[in-house]
One Martini backbone bead per residue (centre of mass of N, CA, C, O) as a GRO file, in nm:
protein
  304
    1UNK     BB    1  -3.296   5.405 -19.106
    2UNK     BB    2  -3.537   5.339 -19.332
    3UNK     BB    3  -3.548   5.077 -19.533
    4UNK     BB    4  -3.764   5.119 -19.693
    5UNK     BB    5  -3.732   5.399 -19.797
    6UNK     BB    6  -3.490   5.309 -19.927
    7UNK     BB    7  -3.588   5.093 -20.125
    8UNK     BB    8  -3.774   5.385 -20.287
    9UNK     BB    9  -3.564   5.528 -20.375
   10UNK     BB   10  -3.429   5.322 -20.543
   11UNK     BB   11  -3.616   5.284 -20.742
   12UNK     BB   12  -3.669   5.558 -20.856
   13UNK     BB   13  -3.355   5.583 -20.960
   14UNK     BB   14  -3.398   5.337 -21.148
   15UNK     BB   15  -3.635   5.485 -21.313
   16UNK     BB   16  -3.679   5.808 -21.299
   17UNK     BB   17  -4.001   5.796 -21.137
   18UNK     BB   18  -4.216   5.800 -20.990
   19UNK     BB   19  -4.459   5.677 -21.126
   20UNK     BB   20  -4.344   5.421 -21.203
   21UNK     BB   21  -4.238   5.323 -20.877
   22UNK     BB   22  -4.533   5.295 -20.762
   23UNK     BB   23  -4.607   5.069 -20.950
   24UNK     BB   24  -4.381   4.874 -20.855
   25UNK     BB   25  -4.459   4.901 -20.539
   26UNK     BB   26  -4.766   4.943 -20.487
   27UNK     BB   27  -4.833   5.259 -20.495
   28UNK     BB   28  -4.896   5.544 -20.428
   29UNK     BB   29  -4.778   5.825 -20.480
   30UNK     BB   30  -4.790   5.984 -20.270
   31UNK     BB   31  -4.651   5.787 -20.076
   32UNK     BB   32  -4.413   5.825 -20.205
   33UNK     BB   33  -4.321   6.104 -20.160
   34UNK     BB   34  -4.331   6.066 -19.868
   35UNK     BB   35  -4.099   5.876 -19.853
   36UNK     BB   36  -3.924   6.079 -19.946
   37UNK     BB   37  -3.918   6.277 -19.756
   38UNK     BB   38  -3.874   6.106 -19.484
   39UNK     BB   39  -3.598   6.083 -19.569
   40UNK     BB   40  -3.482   6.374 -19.635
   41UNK     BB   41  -3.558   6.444 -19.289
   42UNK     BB   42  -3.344   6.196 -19.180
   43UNK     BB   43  -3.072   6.294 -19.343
   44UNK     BB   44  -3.099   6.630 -19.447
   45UNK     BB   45  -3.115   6.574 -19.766
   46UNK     BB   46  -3.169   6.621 -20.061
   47UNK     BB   47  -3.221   6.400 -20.349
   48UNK     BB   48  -3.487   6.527 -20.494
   49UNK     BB   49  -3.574   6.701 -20.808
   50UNK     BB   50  -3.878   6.826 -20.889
   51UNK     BB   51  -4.083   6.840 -21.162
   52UNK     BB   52  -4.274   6.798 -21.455
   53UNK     BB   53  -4.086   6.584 -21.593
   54UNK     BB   54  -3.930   6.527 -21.359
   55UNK     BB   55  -3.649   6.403 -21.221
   56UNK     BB   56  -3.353   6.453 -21.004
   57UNK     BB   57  -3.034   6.365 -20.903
   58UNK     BB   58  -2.871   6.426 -20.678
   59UNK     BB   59  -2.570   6.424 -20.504
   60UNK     BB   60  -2.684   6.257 -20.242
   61UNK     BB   61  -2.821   6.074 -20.398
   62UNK     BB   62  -2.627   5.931 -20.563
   63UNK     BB   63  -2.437   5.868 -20.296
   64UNK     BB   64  -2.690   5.660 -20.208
   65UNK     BB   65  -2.742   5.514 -20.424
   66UNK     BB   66  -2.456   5.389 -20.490
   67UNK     BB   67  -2.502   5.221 -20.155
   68UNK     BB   68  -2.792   5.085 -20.100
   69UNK     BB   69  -2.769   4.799 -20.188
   70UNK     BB   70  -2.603   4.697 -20.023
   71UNK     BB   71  -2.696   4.763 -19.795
   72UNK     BB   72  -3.007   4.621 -19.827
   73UNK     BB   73  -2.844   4.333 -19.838
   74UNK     BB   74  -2.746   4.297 -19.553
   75UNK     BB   75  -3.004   4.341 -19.401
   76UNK     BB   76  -3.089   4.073 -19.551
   77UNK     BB   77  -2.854   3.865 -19.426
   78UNK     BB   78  -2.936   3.901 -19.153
   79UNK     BB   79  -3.198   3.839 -19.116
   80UNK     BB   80  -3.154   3.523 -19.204
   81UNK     BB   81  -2.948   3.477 -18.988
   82UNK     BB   82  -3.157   3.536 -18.754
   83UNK     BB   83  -3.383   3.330 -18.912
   84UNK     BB   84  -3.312   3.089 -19.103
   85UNK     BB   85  -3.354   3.126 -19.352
   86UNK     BB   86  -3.387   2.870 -19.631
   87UNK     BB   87  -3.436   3.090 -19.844
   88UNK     BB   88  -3.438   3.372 -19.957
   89UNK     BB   89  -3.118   3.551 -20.125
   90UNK     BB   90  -2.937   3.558 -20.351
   91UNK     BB   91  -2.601   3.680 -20.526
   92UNK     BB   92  -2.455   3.594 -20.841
   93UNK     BB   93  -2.150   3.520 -20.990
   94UNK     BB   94  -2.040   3.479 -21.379
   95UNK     BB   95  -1.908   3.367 -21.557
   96UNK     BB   96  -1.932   3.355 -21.924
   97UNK     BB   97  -1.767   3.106 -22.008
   98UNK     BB   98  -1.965   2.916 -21.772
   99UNK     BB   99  -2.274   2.859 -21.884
  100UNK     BB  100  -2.281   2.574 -22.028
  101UNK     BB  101  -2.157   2.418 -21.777
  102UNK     BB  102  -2.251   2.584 -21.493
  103UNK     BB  103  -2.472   2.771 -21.452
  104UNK     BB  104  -2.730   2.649 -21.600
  105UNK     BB  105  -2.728   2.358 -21.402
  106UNK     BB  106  -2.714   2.517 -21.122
  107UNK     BB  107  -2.975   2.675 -21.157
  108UNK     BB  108  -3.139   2.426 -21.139
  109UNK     BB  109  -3.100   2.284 -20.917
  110UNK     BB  110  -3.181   2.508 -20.730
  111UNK     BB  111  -3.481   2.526 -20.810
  112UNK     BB  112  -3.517   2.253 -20.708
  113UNK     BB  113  -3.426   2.253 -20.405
  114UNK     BB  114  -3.482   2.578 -20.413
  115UNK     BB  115  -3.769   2.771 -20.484
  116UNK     BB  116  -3.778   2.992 -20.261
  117UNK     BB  117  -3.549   3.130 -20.402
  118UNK     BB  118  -3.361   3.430 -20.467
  119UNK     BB  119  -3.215   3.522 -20.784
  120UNK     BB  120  -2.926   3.687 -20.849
  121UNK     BB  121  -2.770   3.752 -21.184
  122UNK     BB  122  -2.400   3.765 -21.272
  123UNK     BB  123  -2.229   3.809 -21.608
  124UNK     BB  124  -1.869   3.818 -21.636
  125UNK     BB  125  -1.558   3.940 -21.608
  126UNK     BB  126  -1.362   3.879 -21.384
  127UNK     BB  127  -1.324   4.129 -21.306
  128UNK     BB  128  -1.597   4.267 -21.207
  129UNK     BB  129  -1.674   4.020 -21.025
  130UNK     BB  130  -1.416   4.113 -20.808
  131UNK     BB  131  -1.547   4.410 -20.799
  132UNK     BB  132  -1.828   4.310 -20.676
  133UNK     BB  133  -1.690   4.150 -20.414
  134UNK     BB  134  -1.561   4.393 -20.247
  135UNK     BB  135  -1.831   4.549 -20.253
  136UNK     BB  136  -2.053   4.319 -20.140
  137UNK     BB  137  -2.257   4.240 -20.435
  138UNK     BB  138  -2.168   3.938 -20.383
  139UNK     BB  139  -2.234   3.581 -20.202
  140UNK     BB  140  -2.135   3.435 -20.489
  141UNK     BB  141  -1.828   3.299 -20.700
  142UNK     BB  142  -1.706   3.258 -20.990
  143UNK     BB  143  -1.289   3.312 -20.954
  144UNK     BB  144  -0.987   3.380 -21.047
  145UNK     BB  145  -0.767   3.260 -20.795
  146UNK     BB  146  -0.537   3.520 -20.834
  147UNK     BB  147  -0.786   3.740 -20.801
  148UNK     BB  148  -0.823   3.627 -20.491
  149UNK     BB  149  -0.843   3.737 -20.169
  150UNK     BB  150  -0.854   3.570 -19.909
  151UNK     BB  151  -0.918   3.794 -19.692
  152UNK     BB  152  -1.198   3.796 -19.799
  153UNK     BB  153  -1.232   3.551 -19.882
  154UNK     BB  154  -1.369   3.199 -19.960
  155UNK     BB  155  -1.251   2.922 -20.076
  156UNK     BB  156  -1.320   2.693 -20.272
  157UNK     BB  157  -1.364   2.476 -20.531
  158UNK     BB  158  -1.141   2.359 -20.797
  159UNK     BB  159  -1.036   2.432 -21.141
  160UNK     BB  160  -0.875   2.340 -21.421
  161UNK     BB  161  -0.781   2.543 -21.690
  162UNK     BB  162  -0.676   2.565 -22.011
  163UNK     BB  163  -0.524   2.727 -22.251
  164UNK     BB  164  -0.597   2.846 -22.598
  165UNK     BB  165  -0.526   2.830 -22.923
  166UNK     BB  166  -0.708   3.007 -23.231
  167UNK     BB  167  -0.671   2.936 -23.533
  168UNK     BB  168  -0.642   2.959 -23.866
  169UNK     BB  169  -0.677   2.788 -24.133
  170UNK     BB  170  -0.483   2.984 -24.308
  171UNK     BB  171  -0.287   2.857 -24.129
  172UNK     BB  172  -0.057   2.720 -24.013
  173UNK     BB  173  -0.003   2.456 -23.821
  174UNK     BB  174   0.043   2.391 -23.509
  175UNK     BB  175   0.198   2.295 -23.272
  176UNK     BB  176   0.211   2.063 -23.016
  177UNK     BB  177   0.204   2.199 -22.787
  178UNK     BB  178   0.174   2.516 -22.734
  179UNK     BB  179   0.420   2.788 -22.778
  180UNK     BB  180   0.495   3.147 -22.718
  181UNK     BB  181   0.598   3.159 -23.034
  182UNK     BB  182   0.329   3.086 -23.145
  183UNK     BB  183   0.145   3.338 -23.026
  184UNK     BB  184   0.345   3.566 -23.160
  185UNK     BB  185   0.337   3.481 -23.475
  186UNK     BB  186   0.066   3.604 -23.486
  187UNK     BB  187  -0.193   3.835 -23.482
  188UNK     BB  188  -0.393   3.963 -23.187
  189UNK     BB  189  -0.705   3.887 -23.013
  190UNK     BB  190  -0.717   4.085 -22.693
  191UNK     BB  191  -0.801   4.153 -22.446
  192UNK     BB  192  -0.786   4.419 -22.230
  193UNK     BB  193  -0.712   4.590 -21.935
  194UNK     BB  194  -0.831   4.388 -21.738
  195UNK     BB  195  -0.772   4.014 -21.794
  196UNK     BB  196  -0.685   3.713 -21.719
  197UNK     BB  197  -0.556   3.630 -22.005
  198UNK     BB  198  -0.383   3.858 -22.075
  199UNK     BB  199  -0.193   3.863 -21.825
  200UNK     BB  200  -0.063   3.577 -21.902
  201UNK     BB  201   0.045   3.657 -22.157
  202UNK     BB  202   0.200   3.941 -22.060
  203UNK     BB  203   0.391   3.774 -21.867
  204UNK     BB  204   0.513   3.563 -22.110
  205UNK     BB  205   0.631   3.748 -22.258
  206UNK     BB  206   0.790   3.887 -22.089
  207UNK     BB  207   1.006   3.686 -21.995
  208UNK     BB  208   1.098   3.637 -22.291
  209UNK     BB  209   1.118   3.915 -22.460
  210UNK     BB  210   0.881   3.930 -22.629
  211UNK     BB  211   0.673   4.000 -22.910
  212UNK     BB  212   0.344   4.173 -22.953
  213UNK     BB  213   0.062   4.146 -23.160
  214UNK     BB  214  -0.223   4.412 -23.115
  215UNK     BB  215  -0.459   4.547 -23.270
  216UNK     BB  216  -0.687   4.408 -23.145
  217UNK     BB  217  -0.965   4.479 -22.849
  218UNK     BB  218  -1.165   4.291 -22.759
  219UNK     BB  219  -1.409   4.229 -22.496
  220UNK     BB  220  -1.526   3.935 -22.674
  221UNK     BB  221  -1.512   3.640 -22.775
  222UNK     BB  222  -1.682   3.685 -23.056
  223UNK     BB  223  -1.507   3.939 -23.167
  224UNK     BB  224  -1.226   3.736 -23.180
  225UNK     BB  225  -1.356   3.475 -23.353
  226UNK     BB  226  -1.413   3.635 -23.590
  227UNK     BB  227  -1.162   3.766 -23.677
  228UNK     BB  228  -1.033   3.497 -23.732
  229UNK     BB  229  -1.219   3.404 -23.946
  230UNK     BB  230  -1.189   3.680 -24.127
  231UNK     BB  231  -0.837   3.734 -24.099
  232UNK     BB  232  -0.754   4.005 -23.889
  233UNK     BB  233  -0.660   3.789 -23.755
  234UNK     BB  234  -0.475   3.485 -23.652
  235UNK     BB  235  -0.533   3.522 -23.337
  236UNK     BB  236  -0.660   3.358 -23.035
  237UNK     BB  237  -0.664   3.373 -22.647
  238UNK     BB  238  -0.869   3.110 -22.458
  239UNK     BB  239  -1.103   2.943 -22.315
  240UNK     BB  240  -1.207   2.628 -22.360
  241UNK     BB  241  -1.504   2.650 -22.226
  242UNK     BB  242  -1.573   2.895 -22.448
  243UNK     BB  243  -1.599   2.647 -22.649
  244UNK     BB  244  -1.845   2.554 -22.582
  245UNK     BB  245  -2.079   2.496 -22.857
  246UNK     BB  246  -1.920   2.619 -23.098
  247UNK     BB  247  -1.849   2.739 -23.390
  248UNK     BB  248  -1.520   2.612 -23.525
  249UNK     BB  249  -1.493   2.635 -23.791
  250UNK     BB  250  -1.220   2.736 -23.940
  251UNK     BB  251  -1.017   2.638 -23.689
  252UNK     BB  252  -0.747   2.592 -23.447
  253UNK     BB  253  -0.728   2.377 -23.141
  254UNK     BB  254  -0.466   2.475 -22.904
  255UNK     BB  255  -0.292   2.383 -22.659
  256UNK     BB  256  -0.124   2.532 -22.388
  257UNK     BB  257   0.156   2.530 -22.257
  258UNK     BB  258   0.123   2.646 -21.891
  259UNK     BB  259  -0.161   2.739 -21.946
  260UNK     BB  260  -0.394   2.871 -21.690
  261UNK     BB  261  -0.612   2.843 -21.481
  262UNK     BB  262  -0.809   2.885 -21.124
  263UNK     BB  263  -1.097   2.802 -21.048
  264UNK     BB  264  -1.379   2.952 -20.774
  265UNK     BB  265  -1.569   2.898 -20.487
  266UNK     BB  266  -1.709   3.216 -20.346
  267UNK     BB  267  -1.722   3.384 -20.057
  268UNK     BB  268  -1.849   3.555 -19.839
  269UNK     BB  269  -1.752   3.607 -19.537
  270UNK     BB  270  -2.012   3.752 -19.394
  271UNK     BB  271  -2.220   3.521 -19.568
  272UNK     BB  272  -2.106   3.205 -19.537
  273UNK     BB  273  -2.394   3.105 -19.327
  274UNK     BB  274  -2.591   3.110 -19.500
  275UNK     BB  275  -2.780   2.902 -19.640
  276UNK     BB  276  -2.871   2.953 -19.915
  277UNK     BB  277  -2.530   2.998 -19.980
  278UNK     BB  278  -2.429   2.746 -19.925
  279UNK     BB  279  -2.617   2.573 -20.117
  280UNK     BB  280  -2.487   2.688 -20.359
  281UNK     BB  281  -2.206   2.677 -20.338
  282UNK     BB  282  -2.233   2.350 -20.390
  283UNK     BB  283  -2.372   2.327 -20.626
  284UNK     BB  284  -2.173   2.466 -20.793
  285UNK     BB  285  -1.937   2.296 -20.730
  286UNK     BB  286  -2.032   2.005 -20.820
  287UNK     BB  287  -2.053   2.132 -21.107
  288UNK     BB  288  -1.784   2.186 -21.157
  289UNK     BB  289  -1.620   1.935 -21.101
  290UNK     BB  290  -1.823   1.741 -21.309
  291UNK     BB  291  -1.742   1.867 -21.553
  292UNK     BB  292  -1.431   1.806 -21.512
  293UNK     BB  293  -1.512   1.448 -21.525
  294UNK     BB  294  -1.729   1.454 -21.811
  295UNK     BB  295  -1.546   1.554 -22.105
  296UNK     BB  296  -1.671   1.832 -22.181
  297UNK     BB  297  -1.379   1.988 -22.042
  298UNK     BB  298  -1.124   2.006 -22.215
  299UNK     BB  299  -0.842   1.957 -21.959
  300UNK     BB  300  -0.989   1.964 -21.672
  301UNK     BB  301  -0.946   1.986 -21.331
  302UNK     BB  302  -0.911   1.872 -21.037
  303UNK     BB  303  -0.827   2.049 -20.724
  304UNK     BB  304  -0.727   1.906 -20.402
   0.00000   0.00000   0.00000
């Protein structure tokens, strides 16, 4: 299969117009159709059908498209690792809680020391992330290490991270480290399953055969903390990091007893000697430490 043609199909698949993926390829139409004709005559099978009105990705386009992006990955990894190419392409992802404190400063230093690399950044949360890492497409990631298998991945440095309860200031005051009895006091906005956060909170409900109210499931941290501003709910369970420089007026925040996460900076394991992921996952590595010892990420630390 040539990756070229792969690689125009897969425009195609994403723009949805051979004209419009021929101009984003600098190709000309013609040019680019006839690259379709010879991929689906090396595949043996219809990819796409043309009409007047646009395109339309047959069965077979689909479950093409939807595994493109891996091989061409992977293509790109090898060719990198046989050429020692010292700029090449990450594909990173990022906890979206960890945005101000490791991400933004990260992709900085990475700017300046290797500036020739091209990064596709990945952010959202744990599952998301770590269901993109089995899948092979991400070089690089930090992910809660509870939900990362050894055997797939490579862990690096490790940050311990407390979570904390978000109370409204319109009830009463919580006592401090926060007990499981205190969490279940009053009614929960906590995202639904899988969540690394939910996961603990429910796990601890077990333990102590306790129940909680949960009546509402927002998936982002900002509508779990406007409803607690807002009273429809008294509180909700969140990561420290997750509320560096947000407004908190109006609101509570008590770390729990013994309930935390532990960050790592993972690679893929196939992909874990080419130097431009060496280089970034170090550059995070050093940003995730640096940040637990800098003060500004209260209560996480470094685990050696």
């Amino acid at each position: 299969m040539d990756l070229r043609l792969l690689q125009h199909f897969l425009r195609v698949a994403e723009v949805g117009s051979i004209n419009g993926a021929a101009k984003e390829l600098g190709l000309s139409q013609p040019a680019l159709s006839r690259s379709l004709s010879q991929l689906e005559h090396d595949i043996g099978r219809q990819l796409v059908v043309r009409s007047r009105t646009g395109i339309t990705i047959t069965e077979a386009g689909s479950i093409l498209a939807s595994r493109a992006d891996t091989l061409l990955r992977e293509a790109w990894a090898i060719r990198e690792e046989l050429t020692n190419d010292s700029a090449g392409r990450v594909v990173v992802g990022m906890p979206s809680a960890l945005r101000k404190l490791v991400t933004l400063p990260a992709l900085q230093m990475m700017r300046t020391q290797s500036p020739g690399t091209a990064l596709r950044v990945h952010e959202g949360l744990n599952a998301f992330l770590r269901d993109m890492m089995k899948q092979g497409m991400l070089d690089v990631a930090v992910i809660a290490v509870e939900q990362v298998p050894a055997a797939e991945f490579v862990p690096e440095a490790r940050v311990r991270e407390p979570l904390v309860l978000v109370r409204s200031d319109g009830l009463r005051p919580s006592r401090e480290p926060v007990q499981i009895e205190d969490v279940v006091e009053f009614p929960l906005a906590l995202p639904g399953r899988p969540n690394i956060v939910r996961t603990i909170v429910d796990r601890a409900i077990r333990t102590r055969n306790l129940t909680a109210k949960i009546p509402l499931e927002p998936e982002n941290l900002e509508l779990c903390l406007e409803l607690v501003r807002r009273g429809l709910v008294g509180q909700t369970v969140t990561l420290e990091s997750a509320l560096v420089e947000r407004d908190m007026s109006g609101m509570q925040i008590v770390a729990i007893e013994n309930w935390d996460v532990h960050w790592a900076v993972v690679l893929h394991r196939q992909r874990q000697h080419i130097t431009p992921i060496r280089r970034l996952a170090t550059i995070i590595g050093k940003t995730l430490t640096d940040a637990a010892s800098s003060g500004r990420w209260s209560g996480a630390s470094v685990v050696r």
